[in-house]
Steps between C-alpha positions, in 0.01 A plus 500: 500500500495274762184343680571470863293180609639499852170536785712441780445886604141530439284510822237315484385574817590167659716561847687207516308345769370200384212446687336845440333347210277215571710327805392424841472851626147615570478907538188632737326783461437718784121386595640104449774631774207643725286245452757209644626740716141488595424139521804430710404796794146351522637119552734617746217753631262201555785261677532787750172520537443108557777492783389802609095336587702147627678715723205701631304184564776356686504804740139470526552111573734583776325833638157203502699239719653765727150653593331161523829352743375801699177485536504163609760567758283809647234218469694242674486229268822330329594591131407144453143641444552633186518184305159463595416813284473565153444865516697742332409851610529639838135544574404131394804384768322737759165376429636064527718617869162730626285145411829290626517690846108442532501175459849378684582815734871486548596481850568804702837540641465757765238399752674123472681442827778352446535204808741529745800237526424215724586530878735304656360142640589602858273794515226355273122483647364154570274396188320304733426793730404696216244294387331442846471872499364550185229244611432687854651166679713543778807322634445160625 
């Protein structure tokens, strides 16, 4: 009898894939899945978030310098008034114009006559005459 000594057919449960035992290839289980899976969603949640609040106060910024550019035009004062202001809520910029317009009332644009273009020197008054008259002096 002969002793067969050949274990090329025996499986010894190896696949052929070289790395499947103790190579570079890391298996997860399904909670170490969910867990990155995890992580990663609330990073990108919180970026979102982030430009989400920059944009908002933005808007706010420009909503802010729209009402104050026209407030002080209903006020009549240049946007150049603003610098004088740190305020940063409508109310405060309301309060600093209402103190503002006390203090340095704007002029008023409609009871302002405009003046009338000068005559022509041929059918101008005598200055001369115009002053005697205002004194009560007469010709002479």
């Amino acid at each position: 009898m002969q002793n067969n000594t050949d274990t090329g057919n025996i499986n010894t449960g190896d696949t052929g894939n070289p790395t499947a035992e103790g190579g570079n290839e890391k298996t997860f289980t399904q909670d170490q899945v969910n867990q990155i899976v995890g992580d990663r969603l609330a990073k990108e949640r919180s970026k979102i978030e982030a430009d989400l609040a920059r944009r908002e106060q933005d808007l706010a910024q420009r909503e802010y310098l729209h009402t104050a550019l026209e407030e002080c035009e209903k006020r009549g004062f240049t946007p150049k008034v603003l610098e004088l202001f740190d305020v940063t809520t409508v109310d405060d910029l309301n309060k600093k114009l209402d103190l503002l317009t006390k203090l340095f009332p704007p002029p008023e644009l409609k009871g302002v006559q405009t003046a009338s273009p000068p005559k022509p020197w041929s059918s101008a008054p005598n200055p001369n005459a115009q002053i005697r008259g205002a004194f009560g002096l007469t010709k002479g």
